[in-house]
PyMOL Python script that loads the backbone (N, CA, C, O; Angstrom):
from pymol import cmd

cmd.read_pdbstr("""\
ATOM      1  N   UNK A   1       0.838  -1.178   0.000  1.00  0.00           N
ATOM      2  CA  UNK A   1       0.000   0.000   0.000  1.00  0.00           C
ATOM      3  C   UNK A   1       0.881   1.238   0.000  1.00  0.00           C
ATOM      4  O   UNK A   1       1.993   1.248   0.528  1.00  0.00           O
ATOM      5  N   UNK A   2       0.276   2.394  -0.682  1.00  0.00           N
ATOM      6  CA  UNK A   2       1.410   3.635  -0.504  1.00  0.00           C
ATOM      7  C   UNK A   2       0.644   4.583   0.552  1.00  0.00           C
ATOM      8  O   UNK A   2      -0.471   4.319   1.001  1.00  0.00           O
ATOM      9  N   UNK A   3       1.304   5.576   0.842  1.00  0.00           N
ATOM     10  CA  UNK A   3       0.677   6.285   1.663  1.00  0.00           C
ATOM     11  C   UNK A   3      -0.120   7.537   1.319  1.00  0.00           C
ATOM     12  O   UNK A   3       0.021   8.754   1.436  1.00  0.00           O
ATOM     13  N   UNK A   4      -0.788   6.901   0.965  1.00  0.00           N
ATOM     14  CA  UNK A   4      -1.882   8.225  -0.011  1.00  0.00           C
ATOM     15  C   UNK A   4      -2.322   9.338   0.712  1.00  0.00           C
ATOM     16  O   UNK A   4      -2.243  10.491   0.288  1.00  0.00           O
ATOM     17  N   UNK A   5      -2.910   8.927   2.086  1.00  0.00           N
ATOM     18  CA  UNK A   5      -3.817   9.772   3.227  1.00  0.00           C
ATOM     19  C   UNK A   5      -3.147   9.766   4.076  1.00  0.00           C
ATOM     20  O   UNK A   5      -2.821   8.759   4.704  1.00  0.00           O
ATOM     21  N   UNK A   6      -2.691  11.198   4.345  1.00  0.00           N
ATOM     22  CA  UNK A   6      -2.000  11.172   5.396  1.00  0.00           C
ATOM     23  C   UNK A   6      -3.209  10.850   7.096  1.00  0.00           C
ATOM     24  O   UNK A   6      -4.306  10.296   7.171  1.00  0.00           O
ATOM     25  N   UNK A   7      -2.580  11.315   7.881  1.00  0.00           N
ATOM     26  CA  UNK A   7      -3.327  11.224   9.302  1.00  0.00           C
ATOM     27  C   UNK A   7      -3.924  12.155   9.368  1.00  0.00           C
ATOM     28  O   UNK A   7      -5.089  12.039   9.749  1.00  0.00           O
ATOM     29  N   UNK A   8      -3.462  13.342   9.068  1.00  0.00           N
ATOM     30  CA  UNK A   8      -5.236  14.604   9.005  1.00  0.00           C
ATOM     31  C   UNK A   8      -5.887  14.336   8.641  1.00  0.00           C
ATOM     32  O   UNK A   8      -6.928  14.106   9.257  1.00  0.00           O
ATOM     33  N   UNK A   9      -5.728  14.147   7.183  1.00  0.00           N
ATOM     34  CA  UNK A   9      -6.746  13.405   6.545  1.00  0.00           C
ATOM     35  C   UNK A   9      -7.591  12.844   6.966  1.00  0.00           C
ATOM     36  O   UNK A   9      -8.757  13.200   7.130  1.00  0.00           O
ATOM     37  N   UNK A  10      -6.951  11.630   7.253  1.00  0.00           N
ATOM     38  CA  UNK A  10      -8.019  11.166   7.959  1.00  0.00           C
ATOM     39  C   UNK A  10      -8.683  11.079   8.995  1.00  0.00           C
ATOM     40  O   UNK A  10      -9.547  10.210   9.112  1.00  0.00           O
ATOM     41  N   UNK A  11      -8.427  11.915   9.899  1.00  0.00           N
ATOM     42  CA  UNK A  11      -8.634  12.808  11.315  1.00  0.00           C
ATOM     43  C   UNK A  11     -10.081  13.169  10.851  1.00  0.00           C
ATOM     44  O   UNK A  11     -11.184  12.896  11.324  1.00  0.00           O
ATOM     45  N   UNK A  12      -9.681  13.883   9.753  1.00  0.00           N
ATOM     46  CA  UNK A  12     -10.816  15.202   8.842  1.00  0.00           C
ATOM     47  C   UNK A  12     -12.101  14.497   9.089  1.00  0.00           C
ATOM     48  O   UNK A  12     -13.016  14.719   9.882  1.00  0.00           O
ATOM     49  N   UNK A  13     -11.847  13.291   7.891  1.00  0.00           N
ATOM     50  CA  UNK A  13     -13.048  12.441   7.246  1.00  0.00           C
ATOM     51  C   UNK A  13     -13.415  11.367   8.470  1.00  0.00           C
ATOM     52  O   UNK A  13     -14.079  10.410   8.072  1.00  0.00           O
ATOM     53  N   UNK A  14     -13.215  11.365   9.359  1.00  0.00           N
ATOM     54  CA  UNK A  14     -13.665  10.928  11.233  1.00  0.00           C
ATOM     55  C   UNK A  14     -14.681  11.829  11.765  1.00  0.00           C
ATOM     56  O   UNK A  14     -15.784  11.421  12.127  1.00  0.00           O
ATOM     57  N   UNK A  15     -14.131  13.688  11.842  1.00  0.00           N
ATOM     58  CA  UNK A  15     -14.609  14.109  12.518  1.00  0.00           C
ATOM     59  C   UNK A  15     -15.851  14.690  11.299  1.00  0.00           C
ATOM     60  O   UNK A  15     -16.854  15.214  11.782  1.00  0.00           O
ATOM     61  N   UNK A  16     -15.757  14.587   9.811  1.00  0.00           N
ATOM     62  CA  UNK A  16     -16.824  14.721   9.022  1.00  0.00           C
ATOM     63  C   UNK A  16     -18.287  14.111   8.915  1.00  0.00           C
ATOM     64  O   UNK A  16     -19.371  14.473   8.458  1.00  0.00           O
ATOM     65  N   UNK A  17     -17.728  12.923   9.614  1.00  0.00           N
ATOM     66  CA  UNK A  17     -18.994  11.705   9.796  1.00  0.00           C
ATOM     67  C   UNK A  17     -19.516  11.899  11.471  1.00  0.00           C
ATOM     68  O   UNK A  17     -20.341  11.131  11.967  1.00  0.00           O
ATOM     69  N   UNK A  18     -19.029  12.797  12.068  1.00  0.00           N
ATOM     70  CA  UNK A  18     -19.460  13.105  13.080  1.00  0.00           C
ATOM     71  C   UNK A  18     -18.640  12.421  14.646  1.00  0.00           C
ATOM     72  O   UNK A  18     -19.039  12.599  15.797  1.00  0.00           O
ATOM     73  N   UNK A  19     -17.644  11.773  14.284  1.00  0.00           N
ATOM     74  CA  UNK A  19     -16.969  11.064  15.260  1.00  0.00           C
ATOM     75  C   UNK A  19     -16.300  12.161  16.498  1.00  0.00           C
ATOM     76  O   UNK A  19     -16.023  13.328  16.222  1.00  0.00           O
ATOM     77  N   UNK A  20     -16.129  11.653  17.680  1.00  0.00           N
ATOM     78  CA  UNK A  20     -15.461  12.672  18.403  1.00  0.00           C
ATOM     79  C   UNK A  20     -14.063  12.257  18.528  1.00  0.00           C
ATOM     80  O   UNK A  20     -13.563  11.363  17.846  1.00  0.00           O
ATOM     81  N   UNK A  21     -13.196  13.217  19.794  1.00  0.00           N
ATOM     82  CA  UNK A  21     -12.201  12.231  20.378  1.00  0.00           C
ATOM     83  C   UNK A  21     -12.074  11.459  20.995  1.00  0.00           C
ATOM     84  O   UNK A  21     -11.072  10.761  21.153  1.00  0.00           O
ATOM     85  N   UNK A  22     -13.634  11.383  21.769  1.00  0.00           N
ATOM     86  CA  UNK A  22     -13.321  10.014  22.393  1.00  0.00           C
ATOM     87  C   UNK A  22     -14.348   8.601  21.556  1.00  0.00           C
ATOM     88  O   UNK A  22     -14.213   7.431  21.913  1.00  0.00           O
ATOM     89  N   UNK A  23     -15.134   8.949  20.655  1.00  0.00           N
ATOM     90  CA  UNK A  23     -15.338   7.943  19.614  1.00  0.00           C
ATOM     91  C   UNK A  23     -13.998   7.433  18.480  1.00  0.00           C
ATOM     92  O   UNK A  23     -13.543   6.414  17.959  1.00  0.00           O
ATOM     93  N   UNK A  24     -13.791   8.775  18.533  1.00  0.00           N
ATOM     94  CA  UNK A  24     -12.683   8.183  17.751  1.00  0.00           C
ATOM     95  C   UNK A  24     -11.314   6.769  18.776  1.00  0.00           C
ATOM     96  O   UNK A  24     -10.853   5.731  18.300  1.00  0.00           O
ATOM     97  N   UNK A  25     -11.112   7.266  19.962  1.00  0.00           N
ATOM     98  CA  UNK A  25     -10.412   6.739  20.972  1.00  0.00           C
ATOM     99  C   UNK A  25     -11.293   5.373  20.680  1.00  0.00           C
ATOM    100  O   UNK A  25     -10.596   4.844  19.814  1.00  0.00           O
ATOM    101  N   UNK A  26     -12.114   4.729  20.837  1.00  0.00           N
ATOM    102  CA  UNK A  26     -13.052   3.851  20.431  1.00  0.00           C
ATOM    103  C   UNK A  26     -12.930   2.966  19.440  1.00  0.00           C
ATOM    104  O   UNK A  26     -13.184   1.762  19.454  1.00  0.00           O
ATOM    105  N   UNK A  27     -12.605   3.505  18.750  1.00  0.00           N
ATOM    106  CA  UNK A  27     -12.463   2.915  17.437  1.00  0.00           C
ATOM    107  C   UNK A  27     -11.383   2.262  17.157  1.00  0.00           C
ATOM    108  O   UNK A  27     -11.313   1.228  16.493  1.00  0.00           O
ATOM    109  N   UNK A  28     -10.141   3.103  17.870  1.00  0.00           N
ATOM    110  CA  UNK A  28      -8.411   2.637  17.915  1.00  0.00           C
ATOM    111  C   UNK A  28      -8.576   1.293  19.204  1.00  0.00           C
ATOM    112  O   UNK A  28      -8.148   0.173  18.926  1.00  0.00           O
ATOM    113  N   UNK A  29      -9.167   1.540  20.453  1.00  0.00           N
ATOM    114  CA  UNK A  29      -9.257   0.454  21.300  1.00  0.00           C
ATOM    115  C   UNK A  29      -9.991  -0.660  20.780  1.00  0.00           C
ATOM    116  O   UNK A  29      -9.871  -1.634  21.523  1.00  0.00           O
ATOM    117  N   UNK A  30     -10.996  -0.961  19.371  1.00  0.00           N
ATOM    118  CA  UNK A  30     -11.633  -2.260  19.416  1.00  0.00           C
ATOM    119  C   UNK A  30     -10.840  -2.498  18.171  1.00  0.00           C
ATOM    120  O   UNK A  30     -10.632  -3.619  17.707  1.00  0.00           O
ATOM    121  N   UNK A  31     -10.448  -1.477  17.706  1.00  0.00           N
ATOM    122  CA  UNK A  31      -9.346  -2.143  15.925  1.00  0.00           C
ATOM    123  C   UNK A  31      -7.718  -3.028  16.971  1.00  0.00           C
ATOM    124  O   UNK A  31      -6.975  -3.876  16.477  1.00  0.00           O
ATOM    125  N   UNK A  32      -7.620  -2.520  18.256  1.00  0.00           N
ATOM    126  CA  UNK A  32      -6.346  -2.512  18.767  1.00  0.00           C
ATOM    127  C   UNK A  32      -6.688  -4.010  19.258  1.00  0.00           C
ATOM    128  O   UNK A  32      -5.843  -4.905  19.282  1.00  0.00           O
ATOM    129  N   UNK A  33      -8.218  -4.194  19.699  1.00  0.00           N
ATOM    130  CA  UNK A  33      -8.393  -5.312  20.719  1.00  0.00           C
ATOM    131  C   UNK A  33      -8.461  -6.677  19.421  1.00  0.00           C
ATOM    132  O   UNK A  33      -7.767  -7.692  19.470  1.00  0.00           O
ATOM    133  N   UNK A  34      -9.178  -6.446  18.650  1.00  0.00           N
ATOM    134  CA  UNK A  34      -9.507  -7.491  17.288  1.00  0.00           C
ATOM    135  C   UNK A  34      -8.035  -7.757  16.184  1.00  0.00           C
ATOM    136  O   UNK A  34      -7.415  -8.690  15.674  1.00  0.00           O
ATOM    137  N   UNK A  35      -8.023  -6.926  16.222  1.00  0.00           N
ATOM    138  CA  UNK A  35      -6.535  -6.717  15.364  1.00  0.00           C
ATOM    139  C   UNK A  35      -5.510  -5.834  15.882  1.00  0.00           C
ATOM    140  O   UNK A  35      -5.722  -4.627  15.762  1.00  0.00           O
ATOM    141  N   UNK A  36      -4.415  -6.223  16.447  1.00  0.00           N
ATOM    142  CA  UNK A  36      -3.257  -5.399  17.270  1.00  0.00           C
ATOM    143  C   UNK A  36      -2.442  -5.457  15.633  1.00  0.00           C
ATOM    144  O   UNK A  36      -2.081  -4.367  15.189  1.00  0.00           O
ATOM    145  N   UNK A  37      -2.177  -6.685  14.798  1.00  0.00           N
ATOM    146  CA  UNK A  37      -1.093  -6.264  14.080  1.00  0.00           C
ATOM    147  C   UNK A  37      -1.842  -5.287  12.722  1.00  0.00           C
ATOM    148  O   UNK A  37      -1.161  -4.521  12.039  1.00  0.00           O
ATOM    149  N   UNK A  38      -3.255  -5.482  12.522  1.00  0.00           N
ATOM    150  CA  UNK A  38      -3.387  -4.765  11.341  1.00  0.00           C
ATOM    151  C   UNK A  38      -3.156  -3.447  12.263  1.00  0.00           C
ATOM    152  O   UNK A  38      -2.180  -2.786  11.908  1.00  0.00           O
ATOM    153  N   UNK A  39      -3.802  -2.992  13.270  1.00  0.00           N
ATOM    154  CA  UNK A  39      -3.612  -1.618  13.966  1.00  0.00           C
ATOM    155  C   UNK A  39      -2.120  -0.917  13.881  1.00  0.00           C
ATOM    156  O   UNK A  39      -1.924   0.285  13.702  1.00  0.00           O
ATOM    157  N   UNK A  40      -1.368  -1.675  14.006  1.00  0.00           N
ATOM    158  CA  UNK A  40      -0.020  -1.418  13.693  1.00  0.00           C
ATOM    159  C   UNK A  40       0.018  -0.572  12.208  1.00  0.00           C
ATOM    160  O   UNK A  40       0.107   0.581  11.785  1.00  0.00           O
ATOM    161  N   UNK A  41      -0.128  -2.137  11.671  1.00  0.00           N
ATOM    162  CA  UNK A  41       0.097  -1.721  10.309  1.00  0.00           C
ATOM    163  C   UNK A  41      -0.172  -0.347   9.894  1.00  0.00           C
ATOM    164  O   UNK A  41       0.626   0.496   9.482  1.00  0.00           O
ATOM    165  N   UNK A  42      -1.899  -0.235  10.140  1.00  0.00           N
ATOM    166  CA  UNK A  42      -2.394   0.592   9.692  1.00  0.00           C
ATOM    167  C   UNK A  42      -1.667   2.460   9.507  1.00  0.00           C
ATOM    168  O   UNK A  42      -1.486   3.279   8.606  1.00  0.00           O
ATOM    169  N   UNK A  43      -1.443   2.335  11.134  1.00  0.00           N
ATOM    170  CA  UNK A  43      -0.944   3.569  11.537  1.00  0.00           C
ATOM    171  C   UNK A  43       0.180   3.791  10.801  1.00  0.00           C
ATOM    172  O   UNK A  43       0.135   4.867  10.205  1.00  0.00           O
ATOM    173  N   UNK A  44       1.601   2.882  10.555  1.00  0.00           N
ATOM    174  CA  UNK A  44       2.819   2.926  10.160  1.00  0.00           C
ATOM    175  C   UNK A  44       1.999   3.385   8.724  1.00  0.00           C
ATOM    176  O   UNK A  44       2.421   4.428   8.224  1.00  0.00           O
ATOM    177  N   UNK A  45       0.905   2.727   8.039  1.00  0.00           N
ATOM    178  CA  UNK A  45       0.554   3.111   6.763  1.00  0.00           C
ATOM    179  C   UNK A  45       0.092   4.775   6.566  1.00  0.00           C
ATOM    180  O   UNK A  45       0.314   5.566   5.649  1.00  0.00           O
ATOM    181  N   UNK A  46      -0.389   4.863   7.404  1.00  0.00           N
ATOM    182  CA  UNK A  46      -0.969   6.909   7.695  1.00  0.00           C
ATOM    183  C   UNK A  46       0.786   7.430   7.653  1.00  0.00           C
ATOM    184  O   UNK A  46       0.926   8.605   7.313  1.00  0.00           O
ATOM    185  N   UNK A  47       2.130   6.632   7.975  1.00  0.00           N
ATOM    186  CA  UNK A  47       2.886   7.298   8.022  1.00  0.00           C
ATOM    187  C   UNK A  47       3.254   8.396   9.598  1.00  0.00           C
ATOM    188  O   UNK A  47       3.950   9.400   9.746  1.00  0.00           O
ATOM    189  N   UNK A  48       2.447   7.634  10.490  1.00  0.00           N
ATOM    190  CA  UNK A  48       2.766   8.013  11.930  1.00  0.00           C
ATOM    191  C   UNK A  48       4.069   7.553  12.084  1.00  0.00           C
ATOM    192  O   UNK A  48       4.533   6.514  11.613  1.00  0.00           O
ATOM    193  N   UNK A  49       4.849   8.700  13.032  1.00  0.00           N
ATOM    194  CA  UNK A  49       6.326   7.882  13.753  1.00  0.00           C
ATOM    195  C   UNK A  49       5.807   6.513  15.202  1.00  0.00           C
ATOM    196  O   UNK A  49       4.887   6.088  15.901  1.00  0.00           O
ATOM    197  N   UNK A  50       7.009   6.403  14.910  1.00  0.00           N
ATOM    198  CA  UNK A  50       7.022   4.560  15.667  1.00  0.00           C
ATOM    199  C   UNK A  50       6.730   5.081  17.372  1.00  0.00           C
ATOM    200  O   UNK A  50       6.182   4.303  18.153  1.00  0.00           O
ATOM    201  N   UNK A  51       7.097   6.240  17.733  1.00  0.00           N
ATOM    202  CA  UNK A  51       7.123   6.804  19.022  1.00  0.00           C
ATOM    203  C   UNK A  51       5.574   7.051  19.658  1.00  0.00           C
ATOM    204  O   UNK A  51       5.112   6.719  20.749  1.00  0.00           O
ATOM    205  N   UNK A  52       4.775   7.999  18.160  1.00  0.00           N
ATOM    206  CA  UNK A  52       3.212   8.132  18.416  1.00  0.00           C
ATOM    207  C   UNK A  52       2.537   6.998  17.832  1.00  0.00           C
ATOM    208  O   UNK A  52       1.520   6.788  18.493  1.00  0.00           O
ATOM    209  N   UNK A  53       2.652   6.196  16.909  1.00  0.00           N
ATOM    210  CA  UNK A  53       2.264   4.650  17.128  1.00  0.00           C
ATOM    211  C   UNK A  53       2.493   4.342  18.494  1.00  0.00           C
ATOM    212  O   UNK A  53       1.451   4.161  19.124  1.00  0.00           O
ATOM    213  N   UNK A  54       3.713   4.211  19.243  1.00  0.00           N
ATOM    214  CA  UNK A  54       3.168   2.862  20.297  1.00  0.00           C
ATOM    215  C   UNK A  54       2.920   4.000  21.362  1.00  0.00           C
ATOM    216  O   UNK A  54       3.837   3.851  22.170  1.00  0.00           O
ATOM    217  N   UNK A  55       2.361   4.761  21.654  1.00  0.00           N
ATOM    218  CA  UNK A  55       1.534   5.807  22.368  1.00  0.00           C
ATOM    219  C   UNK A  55       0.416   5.339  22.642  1.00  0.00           C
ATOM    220  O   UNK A  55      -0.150   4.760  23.570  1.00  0.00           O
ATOM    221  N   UNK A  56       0.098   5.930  21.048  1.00  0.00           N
ATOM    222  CA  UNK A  56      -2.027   5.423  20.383  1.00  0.00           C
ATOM    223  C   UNK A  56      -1.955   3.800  20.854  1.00  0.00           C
ATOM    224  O   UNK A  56      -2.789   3.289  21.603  1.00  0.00           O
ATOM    225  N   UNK A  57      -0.987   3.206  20.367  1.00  0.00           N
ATOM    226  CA  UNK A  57      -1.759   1.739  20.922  1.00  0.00           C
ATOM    227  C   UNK A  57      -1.559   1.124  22.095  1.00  0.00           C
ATOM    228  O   UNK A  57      -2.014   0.014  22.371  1.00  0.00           O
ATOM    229  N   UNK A  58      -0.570   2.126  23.151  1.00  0.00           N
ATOM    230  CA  UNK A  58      -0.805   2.175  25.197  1.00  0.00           C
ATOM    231  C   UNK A  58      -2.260   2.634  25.496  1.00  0.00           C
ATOM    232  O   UNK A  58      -3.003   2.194  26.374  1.00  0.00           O
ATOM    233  N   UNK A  59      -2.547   3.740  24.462  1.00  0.00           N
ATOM    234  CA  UNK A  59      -3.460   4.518  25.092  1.00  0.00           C
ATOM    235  C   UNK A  59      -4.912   3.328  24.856  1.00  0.00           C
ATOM    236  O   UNK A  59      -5.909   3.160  25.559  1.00  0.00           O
ATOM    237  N   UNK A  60      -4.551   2.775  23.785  1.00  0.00           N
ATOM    238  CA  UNK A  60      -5.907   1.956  22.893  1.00  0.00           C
ATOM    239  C   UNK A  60      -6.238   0.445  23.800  1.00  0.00           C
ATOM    240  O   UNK A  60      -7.170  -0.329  23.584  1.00  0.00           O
ATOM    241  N   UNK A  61      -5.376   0.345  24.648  1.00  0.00           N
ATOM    242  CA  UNK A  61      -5.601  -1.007  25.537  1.00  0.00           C
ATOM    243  C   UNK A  61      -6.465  -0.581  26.967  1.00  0.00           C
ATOM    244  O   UNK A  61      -6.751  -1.445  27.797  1.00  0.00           O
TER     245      UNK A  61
END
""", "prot")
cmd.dss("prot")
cmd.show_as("cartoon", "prot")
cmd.util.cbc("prot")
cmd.orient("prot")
């Protein structure tokens, strides 16, 4: 996959559909609980550093 969308991006199109921060927080804790390695993936794919990746997924447990 390339990294097309960055993380505003898709921040944007979250809070467009009406999501908050803590829905959004929600969303990272049941993608984190069902899938820890796609969650990984995912984030490294938005092009997050490895430091705020394993942050989001302390915070997501």
């Amino acid at each position: 996959m390339s990294s097309n969308v960055s993380k505003n991006e898709w921040v944007d199109m979250f809070r467009e559909i009406g999501l908050t921060e803590e829905t959004m927080m929600k969303w990272h804790q049941l993608f984190e609980s069902r899938h820890p390695d796609g969650h990984a993936a995912f984030l490294q794919w938005l092009g997050i550093p490895a430091d705020e990746i394993a942050d989001i997924r302390t915070r997501s447990k």
